[in-house]
N, C-alpha and C positions, 0 to 999 in steps of 0.2 A: 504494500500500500504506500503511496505517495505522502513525504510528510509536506505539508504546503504549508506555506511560515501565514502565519496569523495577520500582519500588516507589513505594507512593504511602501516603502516613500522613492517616489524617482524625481529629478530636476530636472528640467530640458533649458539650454540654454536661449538669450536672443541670438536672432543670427540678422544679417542684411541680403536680403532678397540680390537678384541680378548684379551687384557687385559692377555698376557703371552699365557697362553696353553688353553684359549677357543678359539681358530679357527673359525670364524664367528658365535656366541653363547654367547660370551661376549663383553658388551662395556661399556665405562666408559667417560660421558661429564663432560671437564673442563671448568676452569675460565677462563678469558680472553679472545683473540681475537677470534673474531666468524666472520660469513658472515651475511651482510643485505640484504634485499631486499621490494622495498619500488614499492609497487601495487597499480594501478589508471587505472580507465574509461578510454575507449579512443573510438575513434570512427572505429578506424581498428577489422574487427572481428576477434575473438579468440585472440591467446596471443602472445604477440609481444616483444621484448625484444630491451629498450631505448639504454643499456649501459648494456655488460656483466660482467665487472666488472675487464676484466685484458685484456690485450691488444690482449691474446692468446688464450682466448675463446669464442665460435662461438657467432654468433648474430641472430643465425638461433634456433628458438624457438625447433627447433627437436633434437636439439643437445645440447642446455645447461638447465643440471643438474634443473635448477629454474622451468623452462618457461614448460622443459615436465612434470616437476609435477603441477605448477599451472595449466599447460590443463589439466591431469586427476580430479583434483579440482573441475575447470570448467564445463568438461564433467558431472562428479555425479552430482555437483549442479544444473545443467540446465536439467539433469535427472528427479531430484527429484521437478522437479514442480518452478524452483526458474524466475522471469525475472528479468532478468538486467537491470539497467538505460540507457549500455550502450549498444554498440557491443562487445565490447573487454576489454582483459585488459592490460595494457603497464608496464614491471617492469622494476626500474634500480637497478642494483646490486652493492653493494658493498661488494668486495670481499678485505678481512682481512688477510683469512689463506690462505698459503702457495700452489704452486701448486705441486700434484704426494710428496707429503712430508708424507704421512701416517698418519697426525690431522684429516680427517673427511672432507676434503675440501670440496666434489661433496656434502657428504650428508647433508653438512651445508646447502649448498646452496638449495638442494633441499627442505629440511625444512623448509627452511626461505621461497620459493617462494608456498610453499605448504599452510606454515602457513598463509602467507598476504592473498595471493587468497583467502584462506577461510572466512577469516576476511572479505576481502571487500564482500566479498558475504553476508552476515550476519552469518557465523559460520554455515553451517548446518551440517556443517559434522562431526560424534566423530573420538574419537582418530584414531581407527581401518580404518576407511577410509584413513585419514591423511596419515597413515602409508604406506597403501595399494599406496596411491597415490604416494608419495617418494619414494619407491620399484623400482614402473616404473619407473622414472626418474634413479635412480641407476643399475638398472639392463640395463639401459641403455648404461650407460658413466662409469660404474666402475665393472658392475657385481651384480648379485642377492642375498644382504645379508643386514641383518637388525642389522648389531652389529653396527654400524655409528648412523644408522637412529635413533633405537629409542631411545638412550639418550641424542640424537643432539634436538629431539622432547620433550621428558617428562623428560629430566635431571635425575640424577643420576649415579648408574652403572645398568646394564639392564643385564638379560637373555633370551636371544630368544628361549622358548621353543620348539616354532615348525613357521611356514612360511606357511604350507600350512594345517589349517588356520592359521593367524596369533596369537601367542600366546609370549605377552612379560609381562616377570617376574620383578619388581622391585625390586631392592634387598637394604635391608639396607645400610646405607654408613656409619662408625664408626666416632668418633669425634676422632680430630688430625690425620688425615691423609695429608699429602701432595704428591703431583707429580711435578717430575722434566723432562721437557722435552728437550730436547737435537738435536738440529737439523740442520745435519749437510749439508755445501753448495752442498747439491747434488740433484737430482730428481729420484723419482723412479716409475716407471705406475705401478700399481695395477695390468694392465694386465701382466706385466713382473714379477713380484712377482711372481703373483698368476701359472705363466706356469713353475714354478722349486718347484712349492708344490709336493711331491709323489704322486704316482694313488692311491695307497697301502700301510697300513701298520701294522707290525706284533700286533698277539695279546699285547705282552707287552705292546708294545706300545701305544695300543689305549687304555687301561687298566690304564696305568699311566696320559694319559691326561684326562679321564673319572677320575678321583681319584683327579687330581689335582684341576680339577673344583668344583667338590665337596666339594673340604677344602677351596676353597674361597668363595662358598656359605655359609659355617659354620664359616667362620674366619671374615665376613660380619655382618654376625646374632651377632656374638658373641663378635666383639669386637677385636678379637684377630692378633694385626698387625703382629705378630713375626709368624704366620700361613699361613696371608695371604702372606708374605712375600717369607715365605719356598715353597707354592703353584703356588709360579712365576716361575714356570718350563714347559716350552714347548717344547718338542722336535721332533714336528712335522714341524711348521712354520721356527721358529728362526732356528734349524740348517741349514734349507735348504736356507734360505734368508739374512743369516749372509755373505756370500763372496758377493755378491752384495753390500754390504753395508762397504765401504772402513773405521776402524777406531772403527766400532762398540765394537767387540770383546774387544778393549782397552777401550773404554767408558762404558760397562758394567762391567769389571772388576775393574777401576777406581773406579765406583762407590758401589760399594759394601765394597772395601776398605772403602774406606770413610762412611760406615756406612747406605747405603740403602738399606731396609727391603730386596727389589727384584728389578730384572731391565731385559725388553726385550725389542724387537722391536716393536713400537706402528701401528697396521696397518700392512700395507704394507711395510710400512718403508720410507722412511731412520730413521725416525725419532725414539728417543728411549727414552722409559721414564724407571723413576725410582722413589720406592716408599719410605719416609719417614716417618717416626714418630713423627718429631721436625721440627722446621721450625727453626734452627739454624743448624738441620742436612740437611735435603733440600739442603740448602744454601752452606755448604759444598759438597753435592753430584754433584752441578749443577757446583760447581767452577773446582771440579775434572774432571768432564762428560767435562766440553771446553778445557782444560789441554790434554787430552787424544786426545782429534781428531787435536788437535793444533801438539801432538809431531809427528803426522802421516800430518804434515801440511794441515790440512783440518781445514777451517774457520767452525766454527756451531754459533747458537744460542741459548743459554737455557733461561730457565722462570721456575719459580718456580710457580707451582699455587694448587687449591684443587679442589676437585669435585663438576662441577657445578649442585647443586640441583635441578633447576627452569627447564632450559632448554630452549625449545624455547619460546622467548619474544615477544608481539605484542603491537605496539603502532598507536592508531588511532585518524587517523585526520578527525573529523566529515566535 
């Protein structure tokens, strides 16, 4: 008989969406604030949601981001031959990052509740499931794309080679790299982003974001910040979601002054990183990055952090 530990807590960290000009193809998980979600036995069947984690996200298992990925979790597991101790399983969420701010918010969460489910089950499922599982959930509440997911999941920076099947690339992460994020008092849905993307675009164009991605997968391998830096060039996303975002234009530009290799909109947005070389440069990018949304009187909040390696975290309580 299976022993299954009684509560199991997992963290999934923020991550930044498309990473400049990969358009849901590239993602990059950071350090610092993440979302938890802490999975227990209960006697209600299937999954149940204790506490969603923010006062403005449902409590209704079919709607938050955790609870539909730990049921496709659930679902495979109980597929594949598994019995519970219990009926169900009950999660409470602790939610960290920001809501509609373009960190990775939904797919934290889905991670996190992806990951505990699985744990408390005894782990049967590999990565690929995982993934597949948090999909649903996303494709849910944010839209079908895996540049969140899988570095919220297996940390690092990630490329999504393909989705159907799932094919994700782990891509080297150079030493002294930092990120500055910048994120200002606004909110932005994903679905409003994503409906002023183009249908269409000219050859050039998709020729230079296909080029620009390229030279981050080579400026990755290789080390080279001042490449990676030149290959933060998107001009697919960011033109078209730069006037939604009141102050950006001036915090991108601020920080570049100030000496950051590259700088776009992280996601969806609002939120906007930017990348350094020094963590003395950072530090001056992130003072520029509030300066700028400040002269536009808009409050933000920066953090300086680095790419979170590990990714998602599980801690169990036998």
């Amino acid at each position: 008989m299976t022993d299954f530990p009684k509560h199991v807590r997992a963290v999934a960290p923020a991550s930044i969406g498309n990473l400049g000009p990969g358009l849901d193809v590239l993602g990059c998980a950071v350090t610092g604030a993440g979302d938890a979600v802490m999975a227990e036995w209960c006697d209600a069947p299937g999954v149940v949601v204790r506490d969603p984690g923010h006062p403005e996200l449902p409590a209704d298992p079919a709607l938050h981001a955790s609870a539909i990925a730990a049921t496709a979790v659930l679902r495979q597991a109980l597929g594949g031959g598994m019995r519970p101790p219990a009926s169900g399983i009950a999660l409470t969420v602790r939610k960290e990052l920001p809501l509609s701010a373009g960190q990775g918010g939904s797919a934290a969460s889905a991670v996190a509740g992806a990951v505990a489910t699985n744990a408390l089950c005894g782990s049967p499922l590999p990565t690929e499931a995982l993934l597949d599982a948090c999909l649903v959930a996303e494709s849910t509440v944010a839209g079908r794309h895996l540049d969140n997911l899988a570095p919220s999941l297996l940390g690092g920076i990630c490329l999504v080679r393909s989705m159907d099947p799932i094919d994700v690339v782990r891509l080297s992460v150079p030493e002294g790299l930092y990120i500055v994020l910048a994120h200002p008092a606004q909110r932005l849905r994903t679905a409003e982003a994503r409906a002023v993307l183009p249908g269409m675009i000219d050859r050039a164009t998709a020729l230079h974001q296909a080029a620009q991605v390229g030279a981050i997968v080579a400026a990755l391998a290789s080390g080279d910040l001042a490449l990676l830096g030149r290959a933060i060039d998107d001009r697919i996303a960011e033109p078209a979601r730069a006037p939604l975002i009141p102050g950006f234009r001036e915090a991108k530009a601020a920080a570049l002054t100030a000496g950051a290799l590259g700088a776009s909109i992280s996601g969806a947005g609002p939120t906007t990183f930017a990348l350094a070389g020094e963590l003395a440069c950072a530090q001056a990018v992130a003072a520029a990055m509030e300066a700028a949304f400040a002269s536009r009187a808009i409050t933000s909040s920066v953090r300086v952090c680095e790419v979170d390696r590990v990714g998602a975290r599980v801690e169990v309580d036998p």
